[in-house]
C-alpha angles and dihedrals in degrees: 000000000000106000117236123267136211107288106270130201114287109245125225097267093049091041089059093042090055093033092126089043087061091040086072110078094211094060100023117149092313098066093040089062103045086046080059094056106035112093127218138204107211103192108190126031099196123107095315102043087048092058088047108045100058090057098051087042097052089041088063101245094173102228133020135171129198123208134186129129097218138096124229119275126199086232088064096056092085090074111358090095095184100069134071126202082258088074105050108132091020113116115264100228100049100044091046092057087050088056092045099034083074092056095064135022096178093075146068121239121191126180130199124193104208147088106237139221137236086259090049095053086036087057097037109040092072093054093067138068091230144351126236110194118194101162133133113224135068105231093049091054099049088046086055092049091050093049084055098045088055097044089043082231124148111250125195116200131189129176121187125185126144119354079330156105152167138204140169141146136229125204088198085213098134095254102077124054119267124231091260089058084062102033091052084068093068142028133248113293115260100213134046131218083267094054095041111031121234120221101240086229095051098058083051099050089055100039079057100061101046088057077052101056089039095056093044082046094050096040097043091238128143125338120305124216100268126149083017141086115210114203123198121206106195092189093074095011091242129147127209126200124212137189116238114203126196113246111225087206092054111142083211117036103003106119094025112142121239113244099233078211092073 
């Protein structure tokens, strides 16, 4: 991927494409430059990821790259928005940066079509402004977390099954607690998305908001999730909000020390 680069004047076209984003005096031109050169690693390009990565793609976040090692199912077609029957047994993450690669011309889109390791992510997390992470499994996202803590990079992590969902950030700055502070209070979850069933909404409402939290991280605007866990109940359309608190005795981020910069 290019590396980011200091925020640089908006030209007239841009100006004109993220018009209604200056109009708000919180973001202005200020927050939409720095979205164009912040960098994102998107990990997981199922339901969730799908529901993300439009929206960073249409805000103008400058570089973005999607990973996930599997082809598209039919199966996948009932929330994954980004895909057509034409594209079962294409890779997720390529055909989904050519979709997206027509919504937005300003940025760059890469795809990789692979699971990484915990060198991969080790290699690749510091090279970005801020991690998404829309995966399904436990291990993966802890791997991911450790990876962030290291790097001192935000991650924002969602999770979707049933009529429910999930979503927090973590600014990985040694004062909030990091994801494995909240996943080592439970196991691995018994049952997937095919076991279980997933409302198609649900997975969108979620994906949503991590594209939220990861615009309002990369253009300095509002206040992110961190330190809280939101939970959505689609059933009665209800959200509920959680402390997080940082565990001293973390194996991941307990003992790290706070950035003053932060």
């Amino acid at each position: 991927m290019t590396t980011p680069t200091k925020p640089t004047e908006l030209t007239t076209q841009q100006a004109l494409r993220y018009s209604r984003h200056l109009m708000l005096p919180a973001l202005d031109f200020r927050g939409q430059e720095a979205l164009l050169a912040s960098s994102v690693l998107l990990i997981g390009m199922g339901g969730l990821g799908c529901a993300a990565a439009p929206y960073l793609v249409a805000s103008g976040v400058g570089n973005i790259t999607l990973v996930d090692d599997d082809t598209i199912d039919r199966s996948n077609l009932q929330r994954q928005i980004l895909y057509r029957e034409a594209d079962i047994g294409l890779s997720k993450a390529q055909q989904a940066a050519a979709s997206l690669g027509q919504l937005n011309a300003d940025i760059t889109l890469d795809a990789l079509q692979q699971r990484l390791s915990a060198a991969d992510l080790a290699a690749l997390v510091p090279q970005y402004s801020l991690v998404l992470d829309c995966t399904d499994n436990l291990d993966t996202r802890n791997a991911i977390n450790a990876a962030c803590v290291k790097a001192k990079v935000p991650l924002v992590s969602g999770a979707a099954i049933r009529f429910e969902g999930q979503v927090a950030s973590f600014s990985m700055q040694g004062k909030d607690a990091c994801y494995h502070c909240l996943s080592q209070l439970f196991g691995e979850q018994q049952l997937s998305c095919m076991e279980a069933g997933i409302l198609s909404p649900v997975v969108g409402v979620i994906g949503v908001m991590q594209a939220l939290e990861a615009v309002k991280i990369l253009a300095g605007v509002g206040t992110p999730l961190y330190g809280k866990l939101q939970l959505f109940d689609g059933l009665t359309s209800q959200w509920r909000q959680f402390n997080l608190i940082k565990d001293p005795a973390c194996s991941v981020c307990g003992g790290s020390q706070t950035n003053p910069a932060q």
